[in-house]
C-alpha positions in Angstrom: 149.5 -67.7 163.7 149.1 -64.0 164.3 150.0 -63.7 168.5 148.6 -61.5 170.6 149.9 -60.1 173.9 147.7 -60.6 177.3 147.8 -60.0 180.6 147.3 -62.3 183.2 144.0 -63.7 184.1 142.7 -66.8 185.4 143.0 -70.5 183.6 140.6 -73.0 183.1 141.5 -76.5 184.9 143.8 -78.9 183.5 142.1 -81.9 181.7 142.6 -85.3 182.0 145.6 -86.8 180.3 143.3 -89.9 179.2 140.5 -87.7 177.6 142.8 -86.0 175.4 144.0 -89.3 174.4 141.1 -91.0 173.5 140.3 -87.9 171.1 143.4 -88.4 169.7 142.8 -91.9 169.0 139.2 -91.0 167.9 140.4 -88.6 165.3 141.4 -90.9 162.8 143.1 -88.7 160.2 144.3 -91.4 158.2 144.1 -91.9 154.1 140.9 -94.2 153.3 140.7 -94.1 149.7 143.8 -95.5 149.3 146.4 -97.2 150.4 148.2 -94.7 151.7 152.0 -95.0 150.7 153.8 -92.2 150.1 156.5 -94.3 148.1 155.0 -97.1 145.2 152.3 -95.0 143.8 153.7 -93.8 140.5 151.1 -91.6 139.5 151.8 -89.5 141.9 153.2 -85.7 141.2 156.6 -85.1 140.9 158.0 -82.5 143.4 159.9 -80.5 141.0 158.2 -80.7 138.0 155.1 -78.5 136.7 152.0 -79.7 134.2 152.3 -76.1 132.5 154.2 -75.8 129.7 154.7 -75.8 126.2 157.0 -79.2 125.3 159.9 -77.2 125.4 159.9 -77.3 129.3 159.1 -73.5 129.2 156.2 -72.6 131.6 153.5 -70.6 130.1 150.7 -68.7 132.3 147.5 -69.3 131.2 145.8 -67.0 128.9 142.8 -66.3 131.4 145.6 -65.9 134.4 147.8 -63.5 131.8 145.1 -61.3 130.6 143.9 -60.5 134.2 147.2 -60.0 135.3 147.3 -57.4 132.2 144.6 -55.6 133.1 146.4 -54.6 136.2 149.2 -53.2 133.9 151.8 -56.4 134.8 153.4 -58.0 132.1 152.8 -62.1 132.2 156.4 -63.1 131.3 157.4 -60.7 133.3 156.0 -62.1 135.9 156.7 -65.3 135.6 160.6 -64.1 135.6 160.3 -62.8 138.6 158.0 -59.3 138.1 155.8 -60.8 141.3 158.6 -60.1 143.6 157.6 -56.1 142.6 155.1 -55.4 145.9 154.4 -51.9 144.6 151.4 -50.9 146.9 149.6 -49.4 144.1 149.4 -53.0 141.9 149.2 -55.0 144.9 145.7 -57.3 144.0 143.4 -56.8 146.6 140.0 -57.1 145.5 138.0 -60.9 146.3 138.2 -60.7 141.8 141.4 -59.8 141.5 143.4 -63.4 142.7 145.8 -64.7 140.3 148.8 -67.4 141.4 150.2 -68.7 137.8 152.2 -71.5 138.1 155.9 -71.2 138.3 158.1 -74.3 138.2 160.8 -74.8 139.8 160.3 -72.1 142.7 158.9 -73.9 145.4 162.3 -76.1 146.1 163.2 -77.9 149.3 165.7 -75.4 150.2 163.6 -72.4 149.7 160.4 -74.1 151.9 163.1 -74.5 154.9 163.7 -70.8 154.1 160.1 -69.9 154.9 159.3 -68.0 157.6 155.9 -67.8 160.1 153.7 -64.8 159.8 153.5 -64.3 163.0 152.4 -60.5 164.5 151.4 -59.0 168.0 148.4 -57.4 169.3 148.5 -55.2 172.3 147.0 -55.7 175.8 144.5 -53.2 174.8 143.1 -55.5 171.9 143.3 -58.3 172.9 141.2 -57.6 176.6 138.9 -55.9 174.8 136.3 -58.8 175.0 137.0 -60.0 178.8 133.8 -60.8 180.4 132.9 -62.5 177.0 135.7 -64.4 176.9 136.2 -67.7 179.1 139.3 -67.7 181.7 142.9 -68.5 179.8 143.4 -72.3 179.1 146.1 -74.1 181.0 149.1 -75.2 178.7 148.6 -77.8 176.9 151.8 -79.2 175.5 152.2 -80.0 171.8 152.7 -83.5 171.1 154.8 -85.0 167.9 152.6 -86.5 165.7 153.5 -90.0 164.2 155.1 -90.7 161.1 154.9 -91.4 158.5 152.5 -88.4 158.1 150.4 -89.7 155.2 149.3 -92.6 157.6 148.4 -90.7 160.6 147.3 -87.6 159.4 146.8 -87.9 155.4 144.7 -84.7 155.4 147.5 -82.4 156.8 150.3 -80.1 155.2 151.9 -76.9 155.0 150.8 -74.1 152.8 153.9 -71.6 151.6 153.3 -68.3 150.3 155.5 -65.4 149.2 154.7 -62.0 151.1 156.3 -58.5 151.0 158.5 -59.6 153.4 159.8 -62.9 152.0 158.8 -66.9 151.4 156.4 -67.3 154.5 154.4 -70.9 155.8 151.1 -71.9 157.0 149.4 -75.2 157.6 146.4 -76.6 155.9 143.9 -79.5 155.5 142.5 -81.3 152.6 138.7 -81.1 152.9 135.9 -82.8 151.2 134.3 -81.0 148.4 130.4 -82.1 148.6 129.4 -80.9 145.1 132.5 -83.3 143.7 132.1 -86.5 146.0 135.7 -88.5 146.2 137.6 -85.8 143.7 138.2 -82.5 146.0 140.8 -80.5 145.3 139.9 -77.8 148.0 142.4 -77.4 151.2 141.3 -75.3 154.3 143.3 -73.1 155.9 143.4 -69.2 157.7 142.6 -65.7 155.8 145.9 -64.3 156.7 147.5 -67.1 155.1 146.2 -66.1 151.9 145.8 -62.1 151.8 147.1 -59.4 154.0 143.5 -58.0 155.0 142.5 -54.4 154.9 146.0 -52.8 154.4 147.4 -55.2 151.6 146.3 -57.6 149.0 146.9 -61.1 147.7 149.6 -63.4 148.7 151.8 -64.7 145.7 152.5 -68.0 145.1 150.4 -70.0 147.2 150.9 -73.3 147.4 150.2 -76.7 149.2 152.0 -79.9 150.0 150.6 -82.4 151.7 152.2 -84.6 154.4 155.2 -82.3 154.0 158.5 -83.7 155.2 156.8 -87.1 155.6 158.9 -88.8 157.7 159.5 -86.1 160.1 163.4 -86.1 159.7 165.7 -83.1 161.1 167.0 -80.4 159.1 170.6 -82.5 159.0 168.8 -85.5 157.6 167.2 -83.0 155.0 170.2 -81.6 153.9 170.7 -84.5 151.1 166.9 -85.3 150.7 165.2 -86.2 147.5 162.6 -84.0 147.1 159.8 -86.9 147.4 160.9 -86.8 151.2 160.0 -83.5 151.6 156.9 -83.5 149.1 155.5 -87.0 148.4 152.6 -85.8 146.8 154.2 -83.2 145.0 153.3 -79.3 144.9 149.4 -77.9 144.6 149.2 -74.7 143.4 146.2 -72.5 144.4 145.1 -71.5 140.9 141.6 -69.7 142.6 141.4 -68.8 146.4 138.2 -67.3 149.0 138.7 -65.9 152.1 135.9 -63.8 154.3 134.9 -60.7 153.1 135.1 -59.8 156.5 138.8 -60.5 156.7 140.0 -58.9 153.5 138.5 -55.7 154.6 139.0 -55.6 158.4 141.7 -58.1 158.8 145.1 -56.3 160.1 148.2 -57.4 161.4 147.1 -57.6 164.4 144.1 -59.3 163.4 141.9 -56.7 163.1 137.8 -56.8 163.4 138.3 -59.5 160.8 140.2 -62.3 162.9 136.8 -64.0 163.7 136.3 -64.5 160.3 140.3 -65.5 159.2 139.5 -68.6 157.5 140.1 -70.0 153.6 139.8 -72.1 151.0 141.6 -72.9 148.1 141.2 -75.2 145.0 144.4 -76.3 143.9 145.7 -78.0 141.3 149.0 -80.3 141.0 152.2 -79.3 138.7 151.9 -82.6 137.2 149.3 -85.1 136.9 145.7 -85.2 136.1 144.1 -87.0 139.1 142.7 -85.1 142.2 144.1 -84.2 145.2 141.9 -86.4 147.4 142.6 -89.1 145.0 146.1 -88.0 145.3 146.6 -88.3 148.7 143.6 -90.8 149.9 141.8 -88.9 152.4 139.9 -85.4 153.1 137.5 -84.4 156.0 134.1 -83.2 156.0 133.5 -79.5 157.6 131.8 -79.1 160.2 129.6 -75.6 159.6 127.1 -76.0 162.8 129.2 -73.5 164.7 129.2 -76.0 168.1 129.2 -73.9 171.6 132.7 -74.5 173.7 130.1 -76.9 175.7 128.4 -78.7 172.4 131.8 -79.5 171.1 133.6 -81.2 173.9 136.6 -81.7 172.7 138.8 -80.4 169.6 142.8 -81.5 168.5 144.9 -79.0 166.5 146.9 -80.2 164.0 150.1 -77.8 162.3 153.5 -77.3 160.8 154.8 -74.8 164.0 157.8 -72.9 162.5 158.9 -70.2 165.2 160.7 -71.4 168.1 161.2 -73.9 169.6 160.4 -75.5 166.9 161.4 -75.0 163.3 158.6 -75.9 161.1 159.8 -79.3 159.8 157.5 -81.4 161.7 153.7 -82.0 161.9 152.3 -81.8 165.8 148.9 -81.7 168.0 147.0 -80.4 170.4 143.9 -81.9 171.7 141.7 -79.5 175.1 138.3 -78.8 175.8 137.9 -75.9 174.4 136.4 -72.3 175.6 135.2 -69.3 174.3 137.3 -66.4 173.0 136.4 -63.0 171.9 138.6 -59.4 170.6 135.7 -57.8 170.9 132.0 -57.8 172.8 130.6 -56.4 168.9 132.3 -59.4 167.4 131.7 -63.4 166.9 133.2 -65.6 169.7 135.8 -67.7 168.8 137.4 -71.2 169.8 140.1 -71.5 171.9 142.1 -74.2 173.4 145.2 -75.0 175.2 148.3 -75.8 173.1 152.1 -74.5 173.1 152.4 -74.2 169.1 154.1 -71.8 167.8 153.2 -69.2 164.3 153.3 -71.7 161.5 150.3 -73.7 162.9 148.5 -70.7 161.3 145.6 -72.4 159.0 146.0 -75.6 160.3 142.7 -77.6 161.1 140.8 -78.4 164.2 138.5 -80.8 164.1 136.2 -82.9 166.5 134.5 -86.4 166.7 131.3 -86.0 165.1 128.8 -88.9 164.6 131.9 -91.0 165.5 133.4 -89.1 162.5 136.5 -86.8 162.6 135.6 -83.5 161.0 137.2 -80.0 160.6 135.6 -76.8 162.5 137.7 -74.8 162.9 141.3 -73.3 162.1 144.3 -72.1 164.3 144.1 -68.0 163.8 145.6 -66.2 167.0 147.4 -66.8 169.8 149.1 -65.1 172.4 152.8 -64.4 172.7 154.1 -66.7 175.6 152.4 -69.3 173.0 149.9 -70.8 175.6 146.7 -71.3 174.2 145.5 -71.0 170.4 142.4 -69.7 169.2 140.0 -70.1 165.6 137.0 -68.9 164.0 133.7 -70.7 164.6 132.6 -71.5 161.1 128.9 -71.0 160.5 126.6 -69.7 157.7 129.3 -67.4 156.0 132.1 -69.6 156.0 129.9 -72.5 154.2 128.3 -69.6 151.7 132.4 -69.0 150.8 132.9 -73.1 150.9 129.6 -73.5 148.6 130.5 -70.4 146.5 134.1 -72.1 145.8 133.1 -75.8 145.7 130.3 -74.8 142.8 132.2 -72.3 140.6 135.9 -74.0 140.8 135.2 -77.2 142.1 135.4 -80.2 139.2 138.2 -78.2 137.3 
């Protein structure tokens, strides 16, 4: 979640306790096209273990993956050894074309998710008043609540997306969504621009991967410690192997959010590191997006769902937020964006929002910014471009 810093200004009402709840019972994120356990299905992808390779157990990058990856001047194996830890600024891939995430086994371990940090930035005052008098009054808090566990029965859809920046192993959150062109076999997972690329000053992320109902049983770090790695990934690791964010946000988007943070949103098409099935198979359940771009007052209601990583929490556990949501905007010259109450922290970044919908849950939206006392969080309203970059995806990638 990128925070921004604002001052005071009036808050909207404080809802009723039994509204939010019956959203929360209406969103029914739950896996339908299966069963849903997380510990007899044997087809499922092994946490530690990658498809790619070449019988020996050595990884190879594919040749399509290598040979774009050479005509940036970087050696594959070279890469795969550790070359993408090089962030010089001049070979940083920044172009929409120039996305490449090879698989590398092994490097998204237990140990090294816990390591992962939020990406979480601040905006001045300045910024981030900017659009008053097109923005609604503040939210009042809305406190984050635990979701249940196991995960992959409450909210199959949902898991953390982890990412390697300049800086070091960072965390999002993500969703599994339906991909319309490939009824019943998407492997395409929702989640913020920033998650994914730096914006205007930077380029692609590196290693960007998925994992579903991560940490499924929602135990502590101490609990952890000894885990078997199908506590922490039961459905193993997806690797983004092609990824689309907003033109918008790869050229404006800062780290402060920039003119792009109304468009922060992305999708990915993923692929496991072993096994052949999708990953809606996979995990049993994905949501339908919602691209109609509701009003605050068409919408009603809308429940956040994310991995929070920055105090006080620590990124190890799945929570919610559920508010009527109202308008929020950086800038008069810019879309207006969601925004609702809810105390979660960066890590949340990416992490759906979705409404009741023709008695359907669906996603429309994603958590993007927030301010620094962590009060209220805010997404993009997804309209006309963001299903052009969901269509563009689901038809060239889609099916792989």
């Amino acid at each position: 979640m990128r925070s921004t810093r604002t001052s005071a200004a009036p808050r909207r009402g404080r809802r009723s306790v039994l509204a939010a709840t019956g959203l929360v019972a209406a969103l029914a994120l739950t896996a339908t096209a299966c069963d849903g356990s997380a510990d007899s299905a044997s087809d499922k992808p092994d946490a530690t273990t990658s498809q790619a390779g070449d019988g020996g157990g050595k990884v190879q990058i594919p040749a399509e993956l290598a040979g774009k990856l050479k005509e940036h001047g970087i050696d594959a194996d070279r890469w795969k050894d550790g070359g993408w830890k090089d962030w010089d600024k001049d070979k940083w891939l920044s172009d929409a074309k120039d996305f490449v995430n090879p698989v590398i086994e092994g490097l998204w371990k237990p140990d090294r998710m816990q390591s992962a940090k939020e990406a979480d930035k601040t905006v001045t005052t300045k910024d981030a008043s900017a659009g008053q008098g097109v923005s609604d009054p503040d939210p009042a808090p809305v406190r984050a609540q635990a979701e249940k566990t196991p995960y992959h029965r409450n909210a199959a859809p949902v898991g953390k997306v982890f990412f390697d920046s300049p800086d070091g192993p960072a965390v999002c959150s993500g969703t599994v969504v339906k991909d319309v062109n490939h009824p019943g076999k998407s492997n395409l997972v929702w989640t913020a621009g920033h998650c994914v690329h730096a914006g205007g000053n930077g380029g692609w992320y590196r290693n960007i991967t998925f994992v579903p109902a991560y940490n499924d049983y929602g135990k502590s770090e101490a609990e952890l410690t000894n885990a078997n790695p199908t506590e922490i990934a039961p459905y193993g690791n997806w690797w983004a192997d092609w990824a689309s964010t907003s033109n918008q946000w790869i050229q404006g988007g800062s780290e402060t959010g920039g003119e792009g943070a109304a468009y922060d949103y992305a999708v990915l098409h993923v692929k496991p590191e072993r096994g052949s099935k999708s990953l809606e198979e996979t995990v049993g359940a994905a949501l339908d997006v919602d691209f109609s771009a509701p009003s605050a007052a068409e919408a009603r209601k809308m429940g956040a769902w994310g991995y929070p990583a920055a105090p006080p929490y620590n990124g190890l556990k799945m929570f919610k937020c559920v508010d009527i949501p109202g308008r929020f905007s950086l800038s008069p010259t810019l879309p207006t964006m969601h925004r609702i109450g809810c105390s979660m922290t960066g890590g949340s970044s990416g992490g759906g929002w979705f409404r009741v919908r023709n008695g359907k849950s669906v996603l429309v939206s994603n958590t993007s910014i927030g301010p620094a006392d962590n009060t209220w969080l805010a997404g993009p309203q997804l309209g006309r471009d963001a299903e052009t970059l969901y269509q563009n995806m689901s038809k060239t990638y889609g099916g792989r």
